[in-house]
TORGUMAR-869766 format. One record per atom (N, C-alpha, C): x, y, z; residue in one letter. Coordinates in steps of 0.02 Angstrom, whole numbers, plus 50000, padded with zeros to 5 digits. Each point is the difference from the previous one (the first is absolute). Layout:
<pts>
XYZa...
</pts>
This chain:
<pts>
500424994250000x499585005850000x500455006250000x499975005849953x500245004449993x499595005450001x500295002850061x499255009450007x500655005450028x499925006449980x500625004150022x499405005350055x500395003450026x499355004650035x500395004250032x499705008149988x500635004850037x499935002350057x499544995950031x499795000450074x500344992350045x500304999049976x500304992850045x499424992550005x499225003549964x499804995450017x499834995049944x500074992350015x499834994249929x499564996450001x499544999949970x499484991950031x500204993549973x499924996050057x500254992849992x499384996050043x499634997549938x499264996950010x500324993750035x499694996150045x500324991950041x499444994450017x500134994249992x499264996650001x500454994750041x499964997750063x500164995850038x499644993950025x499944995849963x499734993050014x500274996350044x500574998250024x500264997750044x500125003550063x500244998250064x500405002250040x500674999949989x500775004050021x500535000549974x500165004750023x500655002749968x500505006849990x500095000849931x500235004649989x500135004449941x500345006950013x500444999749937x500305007550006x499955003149916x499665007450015x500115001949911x500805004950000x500064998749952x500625004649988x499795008249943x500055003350020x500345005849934x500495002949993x500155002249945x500445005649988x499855006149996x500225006249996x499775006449994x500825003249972x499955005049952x500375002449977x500025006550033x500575003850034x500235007050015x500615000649997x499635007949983x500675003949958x500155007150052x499624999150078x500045007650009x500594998950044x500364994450013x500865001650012x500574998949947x500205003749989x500654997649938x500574994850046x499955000650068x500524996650041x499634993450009x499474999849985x499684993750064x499574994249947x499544997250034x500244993949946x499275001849932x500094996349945x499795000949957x499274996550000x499854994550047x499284998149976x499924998450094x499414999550002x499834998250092x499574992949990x500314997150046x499524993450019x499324999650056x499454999749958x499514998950059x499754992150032x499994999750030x499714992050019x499285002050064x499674996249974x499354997550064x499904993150005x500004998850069x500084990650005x499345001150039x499464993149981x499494997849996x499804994550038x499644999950066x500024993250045x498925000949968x499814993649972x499474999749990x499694990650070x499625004650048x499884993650028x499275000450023x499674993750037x499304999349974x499864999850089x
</pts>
């Protein structure tokens, strides 16, 4: 799934049938340090239980 948004925010629709964990990953591209790093990692980890 690919969505850009200049508010930080993305939707990521989730349909959980099981119980489990999960983690999503993204990337995000910035450019507002020339020193610092070039893309940011987001992660949200997911405990689905019944």
């Amino acid at each position: 799934m690919d969505h850009s948004s200049a508010d930080g925010i993305a939707p990521a629709p989730l349909l959980a049938r099981h119980e489990g964990e999960a983690e999503l990953r993204s990337t995000a591209s910035f450019r507002g340090d020339p020193f610092g790093p070039q893309t940011l990692l987001w992660r949200l980890r997911v405990r689905v239980e019944s």
